[in-house]
C-alpha positions as CSV (number, residue, x, y, z in Angstrom):
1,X,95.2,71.6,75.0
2,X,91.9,69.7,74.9
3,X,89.6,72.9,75.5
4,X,86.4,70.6,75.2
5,X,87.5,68.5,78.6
6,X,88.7,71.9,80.0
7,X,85.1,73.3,80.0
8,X,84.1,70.1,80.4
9,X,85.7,70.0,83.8
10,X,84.6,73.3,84.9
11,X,81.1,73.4,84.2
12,X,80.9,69.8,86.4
13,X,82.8,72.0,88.9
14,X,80.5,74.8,88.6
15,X,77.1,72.9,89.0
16,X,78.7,70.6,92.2
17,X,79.4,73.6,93.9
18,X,76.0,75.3,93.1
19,X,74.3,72.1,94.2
20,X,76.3,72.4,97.1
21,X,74.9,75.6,98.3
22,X,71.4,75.2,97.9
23,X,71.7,72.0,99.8
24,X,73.2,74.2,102.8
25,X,70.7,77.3,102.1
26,X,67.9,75.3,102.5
27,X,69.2,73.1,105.8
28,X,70.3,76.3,107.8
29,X,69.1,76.5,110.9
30,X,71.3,79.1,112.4
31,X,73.7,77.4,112.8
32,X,77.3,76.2,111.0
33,X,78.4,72.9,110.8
34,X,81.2,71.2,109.1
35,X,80.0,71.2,106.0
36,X,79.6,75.0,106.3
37,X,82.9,75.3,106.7
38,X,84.4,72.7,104.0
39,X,82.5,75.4,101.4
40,X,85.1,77.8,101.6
41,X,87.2,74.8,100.5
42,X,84.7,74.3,97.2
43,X,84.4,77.4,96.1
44,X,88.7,77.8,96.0
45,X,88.3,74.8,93.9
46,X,86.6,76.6,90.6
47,X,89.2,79.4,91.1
48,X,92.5,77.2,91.8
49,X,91.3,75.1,88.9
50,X,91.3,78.2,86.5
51,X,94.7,79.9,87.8
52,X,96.2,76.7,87.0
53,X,95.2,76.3,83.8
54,X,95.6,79.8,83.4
55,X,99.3,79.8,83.9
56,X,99.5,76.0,82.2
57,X,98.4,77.4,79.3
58,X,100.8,80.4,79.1
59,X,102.6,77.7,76.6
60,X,100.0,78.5,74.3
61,X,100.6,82.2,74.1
62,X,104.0,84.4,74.0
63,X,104.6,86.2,77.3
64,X,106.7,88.9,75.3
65,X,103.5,90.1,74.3
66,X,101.0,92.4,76.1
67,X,98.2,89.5,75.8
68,X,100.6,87.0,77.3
69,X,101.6,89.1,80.2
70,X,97.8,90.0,81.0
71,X,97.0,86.4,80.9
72,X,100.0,85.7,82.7
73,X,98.6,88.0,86.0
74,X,94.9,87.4,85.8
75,X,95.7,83.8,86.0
76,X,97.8,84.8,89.2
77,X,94.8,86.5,90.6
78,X,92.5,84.2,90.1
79,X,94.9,81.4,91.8
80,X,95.7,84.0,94.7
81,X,92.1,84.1,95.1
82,X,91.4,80.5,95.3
83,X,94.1,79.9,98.1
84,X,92.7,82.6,99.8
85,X,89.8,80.8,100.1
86,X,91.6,77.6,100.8
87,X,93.2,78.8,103.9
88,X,90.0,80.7,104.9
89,X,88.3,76.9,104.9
90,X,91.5,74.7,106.2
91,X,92.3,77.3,109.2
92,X,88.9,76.3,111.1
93,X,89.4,72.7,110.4
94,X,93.0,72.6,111.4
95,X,93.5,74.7,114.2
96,X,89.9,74.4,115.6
97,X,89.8,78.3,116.1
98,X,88.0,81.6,113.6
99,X,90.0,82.7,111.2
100,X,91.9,85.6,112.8
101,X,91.6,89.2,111.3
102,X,93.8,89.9,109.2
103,X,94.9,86.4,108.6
104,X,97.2,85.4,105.8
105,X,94.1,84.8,103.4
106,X,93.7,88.6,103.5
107,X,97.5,89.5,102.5
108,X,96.5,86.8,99.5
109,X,93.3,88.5,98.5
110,X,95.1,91.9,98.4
111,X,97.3,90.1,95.8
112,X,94.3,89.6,93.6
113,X,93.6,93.6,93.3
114,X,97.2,93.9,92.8
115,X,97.9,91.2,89.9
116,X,94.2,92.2,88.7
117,X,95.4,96.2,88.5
118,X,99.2,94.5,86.2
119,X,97.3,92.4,83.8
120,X,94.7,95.0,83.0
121,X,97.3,97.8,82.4
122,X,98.5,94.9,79.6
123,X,95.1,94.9,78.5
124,X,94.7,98.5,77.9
125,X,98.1,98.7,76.7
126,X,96.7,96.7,73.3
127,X,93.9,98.9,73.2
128,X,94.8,102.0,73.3
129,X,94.9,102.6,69.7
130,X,90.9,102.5,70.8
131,X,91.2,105.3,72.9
132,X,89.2,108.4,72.2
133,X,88.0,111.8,74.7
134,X,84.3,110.2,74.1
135,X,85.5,106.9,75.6
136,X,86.8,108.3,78.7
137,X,84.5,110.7,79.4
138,X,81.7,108.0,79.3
139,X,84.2,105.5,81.8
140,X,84.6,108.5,84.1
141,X,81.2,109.2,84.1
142,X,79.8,105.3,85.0
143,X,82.7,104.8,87.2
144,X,81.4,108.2,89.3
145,X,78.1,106.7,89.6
146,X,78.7,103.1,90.4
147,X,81.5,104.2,92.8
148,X,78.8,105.8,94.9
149,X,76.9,103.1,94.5
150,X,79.2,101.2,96.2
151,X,80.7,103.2,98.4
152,X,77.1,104.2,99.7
153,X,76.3,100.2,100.4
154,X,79.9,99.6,102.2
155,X,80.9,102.6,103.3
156,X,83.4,105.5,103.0
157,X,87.4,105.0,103.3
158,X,88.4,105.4,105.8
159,X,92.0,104.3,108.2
160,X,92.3,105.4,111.3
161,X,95.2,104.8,114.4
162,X,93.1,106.4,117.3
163,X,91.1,103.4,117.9
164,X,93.7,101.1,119.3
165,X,93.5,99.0,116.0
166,X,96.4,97.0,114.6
167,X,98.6,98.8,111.4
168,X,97.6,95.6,109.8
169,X,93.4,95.6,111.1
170,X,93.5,99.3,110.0
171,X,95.1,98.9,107.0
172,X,93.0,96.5,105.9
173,X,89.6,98.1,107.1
174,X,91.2,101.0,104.6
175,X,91.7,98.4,101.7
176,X,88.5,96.5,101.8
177,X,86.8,99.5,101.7
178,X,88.3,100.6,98.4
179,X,88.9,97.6,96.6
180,X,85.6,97.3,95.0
181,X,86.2,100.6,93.7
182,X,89.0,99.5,92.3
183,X,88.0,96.6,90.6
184,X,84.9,98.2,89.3
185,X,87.2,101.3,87.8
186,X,89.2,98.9,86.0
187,X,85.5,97.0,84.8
188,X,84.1,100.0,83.5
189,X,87.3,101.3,81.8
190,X,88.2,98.1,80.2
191,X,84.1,98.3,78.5
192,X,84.2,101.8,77.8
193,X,87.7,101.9,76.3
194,X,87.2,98.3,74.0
195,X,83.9,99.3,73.4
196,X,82.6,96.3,71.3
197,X,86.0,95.0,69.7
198,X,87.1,93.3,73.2
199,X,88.0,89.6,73.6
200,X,84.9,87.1,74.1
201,X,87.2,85.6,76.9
202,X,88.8,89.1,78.7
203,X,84.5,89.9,78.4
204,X,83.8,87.1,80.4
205,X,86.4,87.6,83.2
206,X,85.1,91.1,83.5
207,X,81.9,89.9,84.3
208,X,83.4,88.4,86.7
209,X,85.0,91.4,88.4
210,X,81.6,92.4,88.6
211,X,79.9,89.6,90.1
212,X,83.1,89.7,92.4
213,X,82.0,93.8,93.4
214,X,78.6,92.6,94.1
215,X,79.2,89.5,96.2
216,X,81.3,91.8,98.3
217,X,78.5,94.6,98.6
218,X,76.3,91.7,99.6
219,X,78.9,90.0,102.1
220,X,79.4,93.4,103.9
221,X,75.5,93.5,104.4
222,X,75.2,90.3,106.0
223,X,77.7,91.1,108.3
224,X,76.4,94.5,109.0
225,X,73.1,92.6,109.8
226,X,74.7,89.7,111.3
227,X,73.0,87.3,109.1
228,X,76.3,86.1,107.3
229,X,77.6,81.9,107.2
230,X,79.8,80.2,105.5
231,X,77.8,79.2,102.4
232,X,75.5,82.0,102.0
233,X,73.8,84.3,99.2
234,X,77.6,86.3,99.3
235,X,79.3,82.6,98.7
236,X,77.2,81.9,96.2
237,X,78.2,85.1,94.6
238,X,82.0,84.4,94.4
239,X,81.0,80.8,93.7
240,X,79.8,82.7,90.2
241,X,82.5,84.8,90.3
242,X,85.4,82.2,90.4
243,X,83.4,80.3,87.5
244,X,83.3,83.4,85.3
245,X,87.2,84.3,86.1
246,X,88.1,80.8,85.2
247,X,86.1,80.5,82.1
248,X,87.0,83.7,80.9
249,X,90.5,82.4,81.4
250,X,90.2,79.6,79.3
251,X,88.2,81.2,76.5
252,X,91.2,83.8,76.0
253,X,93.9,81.2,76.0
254,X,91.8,79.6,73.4
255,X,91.4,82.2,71.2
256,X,94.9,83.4,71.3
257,X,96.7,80.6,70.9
258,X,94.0,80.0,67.5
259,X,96.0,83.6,66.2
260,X,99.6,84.8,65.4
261,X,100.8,86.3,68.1
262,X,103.7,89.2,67.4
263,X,106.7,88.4,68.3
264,X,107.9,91.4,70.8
265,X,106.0,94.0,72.4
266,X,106.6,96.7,70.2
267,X,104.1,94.9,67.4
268,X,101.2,95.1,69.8
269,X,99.8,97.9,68.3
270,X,99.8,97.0,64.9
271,X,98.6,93.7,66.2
272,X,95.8,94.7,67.9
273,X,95.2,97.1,65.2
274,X,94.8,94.4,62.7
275,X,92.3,92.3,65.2
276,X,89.9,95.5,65.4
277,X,90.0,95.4,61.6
């Protein structure tokens, strides 16, 4: 694989779609126009272009290891979450109506916690040889606090039938509300528990979970205030997000494919054991 053009590629992507942005922040006037709209379309670009080569470069690492089958589902999530986006964009434009609520985007984004939740039980899988009392204690702890954090800017979980709601509407009032927790739980658990012996590129796409966590906080205030459009602050947010998911994607396929790999999943732990060395 020819890693240079890769990032190459990205990081053209990357400053397009920033460009793209401020352009449409600073000609807002209230109201959304087409190219409003066609942004949902960009930002799925950064994150299709990463699941692709996520899963493209699966060649490049064994998926009978724990590595390969992380890489294997981030690269899923971070595709899901690109077509989310895509249809989110197309919808509008093709059938000249809002996105409905829930629409197929969300049953796609629910995909991302779910593929998200797989790969990083791979993850921690390699690591736990790593794991100490301390360690978890300390993830516990952060996750406590930033979970009220959040849950104090979004709001409490909550599903409820007695409103006339949808299953669907309700269940997915229910999941949006804890997803953040979930992805920052796995964040904070994944940092606590590798500590500083963590790979540059599994780093990277955590940041991403986290800039993912905030552009959600940040999207649910604009709608609570009424000031969200496609192409805001929040889109700007994922915009980073989808960068940070992709290059972290192809930073690990990168580094892992550089070392020997074991050959069945039983090795991991000595493997992993000889990487912290």
């Amino acid at each position: 694989m020819n890693y240079k053009k890769l990032f190459t590629y990205l990081w053209l992507i990357f400053i397009l779609l920033l460009t793209y942005h401020v352009v449409l922040y600073f000609t807002y006037n209230g109201t959304e126009n087409i190219f409003n709209t066609v942004f949902n379309f960009a930002i799925a670009v950064v994150m299709v272009y990463g699941g692709i080569v996520g899963l493209w470069g699966l060649k490049q690492v064994s998926m009978v290891s724990f590595q390969g089958r992380g890489l294997f589902f981030i690269s899923l999530a971070t595709l899901g979450l690109g077509i989310g986006f895509l249809i989110s964009g197309f919808y509008p434009l093709l059938i000249g109506e809002e996105l409905p609520y829930p629409s197929l985007a969300d049953y796609v984004w629910l995909l991302f916690t779910v593929f998200n939740v797989l790969a990083y039980a791979y993850f921690l899988k390699i690591m736990k040889v790593s794991v100490t009392a301390k360690k978890v204690v300390t993830a516990i702890i952060i996750f406590l606090i930033a979970g009220a954090f959040v849950t104090y800017l979004i709001g409490y979980p909550s599903i409820s039938f007695e409103s006339g709601l949808a299953f669907n509407e309700s269940f997915f009032n229910f999941y949006y509300s804890i997803s953040d927790l979930i992805l920052i739980a796995l964040s904070i658990i994944i940092l606590s528990i590798a500590g500083g012996k963590i790979y540059k590129g599994l780093f990277i796409y955590n940041l991403g979970m986290i800039f993912q966590v905030i552009a959600d906080v940040v999207f649910s205030y604009q709608i609570e205030l009424g000031t969200a459009y496609d192409g805001d602050p929040a889109d700007a947010l994922y915009t980073i997000s989808g960068f940070l998911f992709s290059l972290g994607i192809i930073i690990l396929i990168r580094d892992l494919s550089k070392r020997k790999e074991p050959q069945n999943l039983q090795n991991n732990q000595g493997y992993q054991q000889q990487v912290n060395q």
